[in-house]
Structure formats: structure tokens, C-alpha cells
C-alpha positions in Angstrom: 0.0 0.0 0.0 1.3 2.9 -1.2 0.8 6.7 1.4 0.4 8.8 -2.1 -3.3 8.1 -2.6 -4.4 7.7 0.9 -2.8 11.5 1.3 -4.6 12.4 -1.9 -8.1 10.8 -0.6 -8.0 12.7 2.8 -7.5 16.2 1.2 -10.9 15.2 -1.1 -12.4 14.1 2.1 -11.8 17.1 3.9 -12.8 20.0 1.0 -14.9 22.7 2.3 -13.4 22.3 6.1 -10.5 24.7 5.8 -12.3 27.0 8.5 -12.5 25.3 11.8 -14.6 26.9 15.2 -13.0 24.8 17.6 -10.4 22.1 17.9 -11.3 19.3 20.6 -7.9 17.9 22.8 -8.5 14.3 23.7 -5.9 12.4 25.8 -6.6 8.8 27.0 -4.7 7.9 30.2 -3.8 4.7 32.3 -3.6 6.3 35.7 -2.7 2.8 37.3 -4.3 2.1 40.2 -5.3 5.4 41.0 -6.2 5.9 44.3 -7.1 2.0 45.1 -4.9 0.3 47.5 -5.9 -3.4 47.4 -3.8 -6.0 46.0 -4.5 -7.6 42.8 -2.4 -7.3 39.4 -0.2 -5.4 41.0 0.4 -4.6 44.8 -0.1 -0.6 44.2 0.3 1.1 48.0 0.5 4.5 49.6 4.4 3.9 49.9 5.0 3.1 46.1 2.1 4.3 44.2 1.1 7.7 46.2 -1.7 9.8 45.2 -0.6 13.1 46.2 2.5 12.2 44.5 0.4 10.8 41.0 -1.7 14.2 41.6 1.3 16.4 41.0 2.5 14.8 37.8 -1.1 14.6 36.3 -1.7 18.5 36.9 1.8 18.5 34.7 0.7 16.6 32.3 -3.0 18.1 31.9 -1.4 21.1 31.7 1.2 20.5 29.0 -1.7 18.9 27.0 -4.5 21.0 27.9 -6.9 18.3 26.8 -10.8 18.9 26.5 -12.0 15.5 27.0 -9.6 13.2 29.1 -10.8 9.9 29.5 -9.2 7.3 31.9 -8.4 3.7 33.1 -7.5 2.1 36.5 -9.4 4.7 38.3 -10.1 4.0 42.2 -14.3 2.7 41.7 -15.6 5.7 44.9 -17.5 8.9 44.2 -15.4 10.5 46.6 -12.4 9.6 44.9 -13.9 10.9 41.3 -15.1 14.5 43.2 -11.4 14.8 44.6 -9.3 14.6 41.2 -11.8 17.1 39.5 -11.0 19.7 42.2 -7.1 19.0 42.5 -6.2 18.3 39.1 -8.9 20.1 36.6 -10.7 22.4 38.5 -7.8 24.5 39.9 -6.3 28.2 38.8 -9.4 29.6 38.3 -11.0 26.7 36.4 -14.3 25.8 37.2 -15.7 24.2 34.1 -14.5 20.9 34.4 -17.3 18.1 34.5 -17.8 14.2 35.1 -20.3 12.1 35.7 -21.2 8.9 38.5 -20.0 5.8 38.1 -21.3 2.8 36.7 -19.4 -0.1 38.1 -21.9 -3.4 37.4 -18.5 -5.8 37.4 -18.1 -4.7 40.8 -14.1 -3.8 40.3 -11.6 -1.7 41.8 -10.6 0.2 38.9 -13.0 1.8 36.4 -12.8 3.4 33.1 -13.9 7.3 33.2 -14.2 10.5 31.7 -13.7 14.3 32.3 -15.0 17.1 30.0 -14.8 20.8 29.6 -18.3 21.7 29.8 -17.6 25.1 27.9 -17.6 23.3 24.6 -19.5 20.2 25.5 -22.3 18.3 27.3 -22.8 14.4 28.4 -26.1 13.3 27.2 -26.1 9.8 28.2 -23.2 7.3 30.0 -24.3 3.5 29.0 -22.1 1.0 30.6 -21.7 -2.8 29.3 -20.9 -5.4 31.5 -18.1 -6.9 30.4 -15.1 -8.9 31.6 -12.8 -8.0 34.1 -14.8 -4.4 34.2 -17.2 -2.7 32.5 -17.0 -1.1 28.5 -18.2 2.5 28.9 -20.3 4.6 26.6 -20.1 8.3 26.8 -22.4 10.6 24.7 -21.4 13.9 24.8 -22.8 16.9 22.5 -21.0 20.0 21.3 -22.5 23.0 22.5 -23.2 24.9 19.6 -25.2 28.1 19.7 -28.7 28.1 18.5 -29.0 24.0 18.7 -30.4 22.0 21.0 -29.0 19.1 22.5 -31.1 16.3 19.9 -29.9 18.9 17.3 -26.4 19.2 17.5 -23.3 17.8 17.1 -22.6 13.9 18.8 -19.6 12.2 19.8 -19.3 8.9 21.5 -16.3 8.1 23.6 -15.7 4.7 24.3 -13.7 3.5 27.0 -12.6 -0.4 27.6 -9.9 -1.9 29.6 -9.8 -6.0 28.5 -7.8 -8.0 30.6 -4.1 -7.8 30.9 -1.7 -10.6 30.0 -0.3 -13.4 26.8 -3.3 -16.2 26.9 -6.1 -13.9 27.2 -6.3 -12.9 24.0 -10.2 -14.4 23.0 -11.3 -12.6 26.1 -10.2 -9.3 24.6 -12.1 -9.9 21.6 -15.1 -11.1 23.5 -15.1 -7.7 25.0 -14.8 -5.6 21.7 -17.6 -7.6 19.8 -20.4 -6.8 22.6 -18.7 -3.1 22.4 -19.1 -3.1 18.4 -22.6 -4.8 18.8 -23.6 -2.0 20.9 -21.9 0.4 18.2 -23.6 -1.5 15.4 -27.2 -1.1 17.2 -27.1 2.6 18.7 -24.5 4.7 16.6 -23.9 2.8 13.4 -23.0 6.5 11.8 -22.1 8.7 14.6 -18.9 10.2 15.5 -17.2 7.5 17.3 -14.2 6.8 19.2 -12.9 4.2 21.2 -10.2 4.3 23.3 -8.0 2.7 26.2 -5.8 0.4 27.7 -6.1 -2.5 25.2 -3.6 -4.8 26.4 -2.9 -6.3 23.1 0.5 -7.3 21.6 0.0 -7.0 17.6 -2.1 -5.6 15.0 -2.3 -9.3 14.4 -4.5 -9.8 17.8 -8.2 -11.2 16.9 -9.7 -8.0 18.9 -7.2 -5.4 16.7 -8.8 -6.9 13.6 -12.5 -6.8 14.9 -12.0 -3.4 15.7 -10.2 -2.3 12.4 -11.2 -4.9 9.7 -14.5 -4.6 8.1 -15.3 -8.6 7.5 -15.5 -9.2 10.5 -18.4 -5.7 11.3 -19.6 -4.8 7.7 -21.2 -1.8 8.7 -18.6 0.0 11.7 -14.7 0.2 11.3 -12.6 1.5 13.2 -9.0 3.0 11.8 -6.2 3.6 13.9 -4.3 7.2 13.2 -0.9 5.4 13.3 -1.8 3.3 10.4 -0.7 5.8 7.5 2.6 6.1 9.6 4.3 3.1 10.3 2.8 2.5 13.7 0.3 -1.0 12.8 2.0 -3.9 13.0 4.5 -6.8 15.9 4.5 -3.7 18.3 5.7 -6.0 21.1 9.2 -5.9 22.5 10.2 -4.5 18.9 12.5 -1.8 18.3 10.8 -0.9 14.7 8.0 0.7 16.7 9.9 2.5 19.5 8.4 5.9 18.4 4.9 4.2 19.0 5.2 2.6 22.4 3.4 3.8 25.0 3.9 1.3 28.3 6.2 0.6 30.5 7.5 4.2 31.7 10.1 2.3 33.7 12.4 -0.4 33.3 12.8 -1.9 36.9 9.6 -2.9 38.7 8.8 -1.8 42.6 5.6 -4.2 42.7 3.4 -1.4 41.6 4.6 -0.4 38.0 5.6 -2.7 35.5 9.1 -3.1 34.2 11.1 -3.3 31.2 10.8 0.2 29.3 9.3 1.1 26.8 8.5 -1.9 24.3 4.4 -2.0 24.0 2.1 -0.7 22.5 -1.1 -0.9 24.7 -3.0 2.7 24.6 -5.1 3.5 21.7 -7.7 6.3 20.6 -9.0 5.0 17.3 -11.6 6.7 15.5 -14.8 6.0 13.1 -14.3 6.1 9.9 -17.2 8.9 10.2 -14.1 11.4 12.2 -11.6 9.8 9.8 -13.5 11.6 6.5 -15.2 14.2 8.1 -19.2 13.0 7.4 -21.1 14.6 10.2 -18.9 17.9 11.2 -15.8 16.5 13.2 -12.2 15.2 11.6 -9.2 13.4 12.6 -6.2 16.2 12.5 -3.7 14.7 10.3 -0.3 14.1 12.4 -1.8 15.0 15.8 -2.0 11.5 17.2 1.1 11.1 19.8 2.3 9.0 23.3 3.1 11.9 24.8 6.6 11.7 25.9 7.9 9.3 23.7 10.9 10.5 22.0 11.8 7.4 20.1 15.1 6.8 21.9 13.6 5.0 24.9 12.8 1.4 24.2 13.7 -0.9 26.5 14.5 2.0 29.1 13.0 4.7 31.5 11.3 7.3 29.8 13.2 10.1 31.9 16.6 8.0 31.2 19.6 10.2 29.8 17.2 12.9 29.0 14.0 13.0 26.8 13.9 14.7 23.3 10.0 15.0 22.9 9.5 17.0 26.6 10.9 18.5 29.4 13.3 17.1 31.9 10.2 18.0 34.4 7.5 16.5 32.4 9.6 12.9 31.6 10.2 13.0 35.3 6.1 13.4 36.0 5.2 11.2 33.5 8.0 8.2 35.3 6.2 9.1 38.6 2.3 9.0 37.2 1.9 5.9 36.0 3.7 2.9 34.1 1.8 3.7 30.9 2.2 7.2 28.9 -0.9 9.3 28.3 -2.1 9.3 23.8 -3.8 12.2 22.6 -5.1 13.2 18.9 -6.8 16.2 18.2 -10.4 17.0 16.1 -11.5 19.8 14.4 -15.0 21.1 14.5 -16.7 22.3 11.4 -17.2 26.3 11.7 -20.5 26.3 10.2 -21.8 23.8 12.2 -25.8 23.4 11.7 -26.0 26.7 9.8 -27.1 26.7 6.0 -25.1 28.4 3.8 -27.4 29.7 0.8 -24.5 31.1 -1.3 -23.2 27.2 -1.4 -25.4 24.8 -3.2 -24.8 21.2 -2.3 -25.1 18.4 -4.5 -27.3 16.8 -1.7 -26.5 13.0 -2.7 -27.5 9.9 -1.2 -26.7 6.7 -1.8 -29.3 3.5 -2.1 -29.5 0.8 -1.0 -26.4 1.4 1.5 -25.7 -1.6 2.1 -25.8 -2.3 -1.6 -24.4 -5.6 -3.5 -24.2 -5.8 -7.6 -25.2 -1.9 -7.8 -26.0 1.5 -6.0 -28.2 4.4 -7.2 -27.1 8.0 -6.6 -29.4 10.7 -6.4 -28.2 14.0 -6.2 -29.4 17.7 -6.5 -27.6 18.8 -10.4 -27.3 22.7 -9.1 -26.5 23.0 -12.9 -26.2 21.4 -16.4 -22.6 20.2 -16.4 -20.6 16.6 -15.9 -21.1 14.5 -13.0 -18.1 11.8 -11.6 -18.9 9.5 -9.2 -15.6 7.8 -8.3 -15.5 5.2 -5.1 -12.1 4.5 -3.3 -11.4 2.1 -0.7 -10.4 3.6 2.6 -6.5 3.0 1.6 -7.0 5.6 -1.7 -7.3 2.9 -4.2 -9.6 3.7 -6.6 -12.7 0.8 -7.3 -15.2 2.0 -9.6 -16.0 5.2 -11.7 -19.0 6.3 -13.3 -19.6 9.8 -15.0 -22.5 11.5 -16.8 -23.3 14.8 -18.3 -26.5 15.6 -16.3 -28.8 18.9 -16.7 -29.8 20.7 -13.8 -32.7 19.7 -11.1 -32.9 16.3 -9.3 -30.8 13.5 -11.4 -29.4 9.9 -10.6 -26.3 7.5 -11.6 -26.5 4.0 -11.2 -22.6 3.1 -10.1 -22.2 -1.1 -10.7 -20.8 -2.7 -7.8 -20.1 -6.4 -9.3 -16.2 -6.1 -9.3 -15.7 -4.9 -5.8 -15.3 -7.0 -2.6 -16.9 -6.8 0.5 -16.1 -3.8 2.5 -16.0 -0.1 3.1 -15.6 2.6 0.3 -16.4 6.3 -0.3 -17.7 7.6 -2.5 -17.2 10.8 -4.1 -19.5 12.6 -6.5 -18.6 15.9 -7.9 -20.0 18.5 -10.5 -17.1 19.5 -13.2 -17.9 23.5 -11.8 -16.2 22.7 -9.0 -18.9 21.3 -6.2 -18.4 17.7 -4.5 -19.6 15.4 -1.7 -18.0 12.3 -0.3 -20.3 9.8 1.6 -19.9 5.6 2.6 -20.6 3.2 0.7 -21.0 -0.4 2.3 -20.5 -3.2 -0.4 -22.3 -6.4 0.9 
């Protein structure tokens, strides 16, 4: 596969969003064993995993990021707990517009999953938690607060947060988890803005629950990509030095009972993203090359991440992010339309749709002709490749194309139909 046309694709994708009204900060953090002091996977105390101490280097870290969402893993399962880090760590300086919500903890663990938002931008409609093995698969649905909408009117995005078990062996049990977490994609928000994100615990790209969640046999109608894909960072992650720049866990390489050892050689933390953010379909879009591990410099694999200094941050921040936790923090940024919700008269739109969707030996396309002139409809795979073409000289008013579908697998596609003056849509297509 060839980065060319999958470059070329994602500037199609993204005509007409060159103005952007916000850009959201997510950041996804293992916080390990925050705050809970029982024995388990690890033996995580006072004396070697301290909170006051693990509250210091997170206001660091938040503050270096300055995320808007900041979702989180192996978080102490009390209330009280939850309250407390909102008004040490987010809520401080002045701040007072951090938000959360209560926890859902039907597995009955000691660590949960769970979010924080910046109710400025955003609101949390609904928090739907599966029950799912070792601990619960979270669903948050927040809304961006857009002026003039209401909250059924604006602007979605669904954060998920899951935390399969740790450990080689356990590997069908990971899957288990992400199939009833796709299911519930597949049923409730089958075209939403979607991300889902975590402490995945798995060793390859190869993993049966990395495919589920990125392969679209296996869920015809949801996929998930992973930023890192178009990069170099998909592939034997574990204990290999290819993907140093990529690894996000362990911060340390000696072991006090608490925090794993060995350095930095896995990659277990993820954000990946619907293929709705990915191409922009409903308002929001991945920002090309803002996916990171914060912290990792590329020259740490096997070692500490403050070890003989730290290219990527400060001497103070490599030191914080040692101290916090043995996993470092990923974050990816996503822009937000500027004229979200708002007609634009002076811009007619080709107003296509797509049916049926899925389709199997052909789809019709109806679209709005805003004049006489030639109309392409061209579908790509999600790698670029072009699949199928079909063009027309059409007058103007309410026209259609039938575009066969015979030759292509099953799978995603987009599809992209534009006018020869200059107008152009892109939508998904789902070949059955």
C-alpha cells in the first residue's frame, strides 16, 4: 500500500473544512491504580504508588496537553475519589468548568474506566455502561454545545472506554469484549462520530480484537482506523525496536511491585476513530499528524522514559510522567466544522445519497444537479485505491447514476461525487 493516494483521498475528504470553530484535545490515560490500594495485578500502596505524588504529575501533564475530554483507566471505583481529582487536578487556577459524571461499576471492580469534560464546549447526554469482563465497557455521549441548537440537534460524539484483561493467553477474552462493544456500536450509533479508546492490552495488530476493531469482515457496517496506520505504527508492536516511536507502556524499566518493568517496548493505549471522524461526514475530523504518546521521544525502548534525557518534553515532564503511572498518556486532536448546523445559501450542495447502502451488484445515486454540467462518481477504498467510476453529463434539477458494484469486494468505500464546476460530496458506501 502505497501513502500517495491515501494523502490524496484525505485532502478530497476534507474539502470545504478549511475553516475550523474549535479544535477538541482528547488524551486517554492509564492512571494505574489510582487511588485503590488493594492488592490484585499489581500490589499498588501509599508507599509506592502515592496519590498526592500521582496528583502532581497529572496536573503536569494536563497542563502541557490541555486536553478537552480526558478519559481514563485504573481509576479507584468511589465517588469521593472521582469529586477529589476534579477539584485537585482540573478544577484549579481559576478553572471551574471541568465536568464528570457517576460511576457505573456493574462488574463490581476496583478500577473503572472514566471521563472528564470541559463543559464550555461540550455536554454528556447519556453514559451506558456494558458489562463486560474484568470491568465494564463504557459509553459516553457527549454533545458540542453549539449556539442556537439543542442538545437532539447538535453535534454527537461517542467516547468509548474499555480496559480488556491484561496478559499473553487472554487474548479471545479481549475480543469477547470488543464484539459486545461493536454490537452496541452497530445497534445505537452505526453512523455517529465514534471513538474508542483505552488500555487495550494487546501485543500485535495481528490480535483477533485489533482486527475486529479495524477490519470490516468481520463488522460490515462500523470500522474503526487507527491514526498510526498511514505512519508506520500498525503492525508486531511487542518488545520490537521498529516501533519505539509508537510505544506507550512501560514508563520504567525496573519494577517496585506497583509499576511494571522493562521500558518502553508495547504498544497498549489507543484512541481509534470511526471512519465517520476519519472523513469528516457529520462535522468532526481526525487532524492529520496530531496522534502522539506523549513523551515518547523514540530513543527510549527498552528504558525509562526520563533515562539520559527525553527529546520529545521537558526534563520536568519525563520525570512526572516516570512518577504517574507505568503507561504514557495518547492524545489526537479533532476539528470542528465552523459552520456547524448553519445553512449556507450562497453554497449549493449536491445533496447525494446513496441506495440501497448496504448495496451488493449496484447503487443508485441521487443528487441535486445545481446546474447542467458533468457529474463523476468515483469510489475509493479507505487506503485511496480507486474501485469504480462512473460519470454523466447531467442537466440541472434532481438526477441519478447507477454506479455497478459487481467487481468490488466486501467492505468499506467512499464515495465521491462531484459537479465539473467545482462542487463535491463524499459519503460511505458499504458493499455487501
Amino acid at each position: 500500500m502505497t501513502r500517495k493516494p491515501y494523502l490524496i483521498l484525505l485532502m478530497v475528504a476534507f474539502c470545504g473544512f478549511a475553516k475550523a470553530q474549535d479544535t477538541l484535545t482528547v488524551m486517554q490515560y492509564n492512571l494505574l491504580e489510582y487511588g485503590n490500594y488493594q492488592s490484585g495485578f499489581a500490589d499498588c500502596y501509599e508507599t509506592n504508588n502515592n496519590t498526592q505524588r500521582k496528583d502532581e504529575c497529572i496536573r503536569a501533564i494536563v497542563d502541557y496537553v490541555k486536553p478537552d475530554i480526558f478519559t481514563v483507566c485504573e481509576f479507584g471505583a468511589t465517588q469521593a475519589l472521582q469529586s477529589d481529582f476534579v477539584r485537585h487536578n482540573l478544577n484549579i487556577n481559576g478553572a471551574d468548568y471541568w465536568q464528570t459524571d457517576d460511576i457505573i461499576n456493574y462488574a463490581g471492580s476496583n478500577i473503572i474506566n472514566h471521563i472528564f469534560y470541559d463543559s464550555r464546549k461540550m455536554g454528556l447526554k447519556r453514559h451506558v455502561a456494558l458489562r463486560t469482563t474484568p470491568r465494564d465497557t463504557d459509553f459516553y455521549e457527549l454533545y458540542l454545545k453549539t449556539p442556537g441548537l439543542a442538545i437532539g440537534d447538535t453535534v454527537k460524539l461517542i467516547c468509548i472506554v474499555a480496559h480488556p484483561k491484561a496478559g499473553q493467553g487472554y487474548e479471545s477474552q479481549r475480543r469477547a469484549l470488543m464484539q459486545q462493544a461493536m454490537d452496541y456500536v452497530n445497534q445505537n450509533y452505526p453512523t455517529d462520530n465514534v471513538l474508542i479508546m483505552g488500555d487495550f492490552n494487546m501485543y500485535s495488530a495481528n490480535e483477533s480484537g485489533y482486527r475486529l476493531l479495524t477490519q470490516t469482515y468481520s463488522n460490515p457496517n462500523i470500522c474503526f482506523m487507527d491514526p498510526l496506520a498511514s505512519v508506520g505504527g500498525v503492525g508486531e508492536w511487542n518488545n520490537n525496536s521498529q516501533y519505539a516511536r509508537f510505544h506507550t507502556q512501560s514508563t520504567r524499566s525496573y519494577s517496585d511491585e506497583c509499576f511494571s518493568s522493562g521500558g518502553l517496548d508495547d504498544r497498549f493505549d489507543f484512541i481509534l476513530m470511526a471512519d465517520e471522524i476519519a472523513f469528516s461526514y457529520d462535522h468532526l475530523r481526525y487532524v492529520q499528524g496530531s496522534y502522539k504518546a506523549i513523551g515518547n521521544d523514540g530513543r527510549h525502548f527498552n528504558q525509562s522514559i526520563d533515562q539520559n534525557g527525553n527529546d520529545a518534553v521537558s526534563v520536568e515532564l519525563a520525570e512526572a510522567l516516570f512518577d504517574a503511572s507505568d503507561h504514557l498518556p495518547v492524545t489526537m486532536k479533532i476539528a470542528v466544522n465552523a459552520h456547524l448546523g448553519v445553512a449556507d445559501d450562497s453554497e449549493p450542495t449536491l445533496q447525494a445519497t446513496v441506495s440501497p447502502n448496504p448495496a451488493s451488484q449496484q447503487a443508485t445515486v441521487r443528487f441535486y444537479n445545481p446546474t447542467d454540467g458533468e457529474v463523476r462518481c468515483e469510489l475509493y477504498s479507505l487506503q485511496g485505491q480507486p474501485m469504480a467510476r462512473q460519470s454523466a453529463w447531467c442537466h440541472a434539477g434532481y438526477q441519478q447514476l447507477n454506479l455497478p458494484l459487481q467487481e468490488v469486494s466486501r467492505g468499506f468505500y467512499l464515495l465521491r461525487i462531484s459537479h465539473s464546476t467545482g462542487w463535491e460530496q463524499t459519503l460511505k458506501v458499504v458493499k455487501n
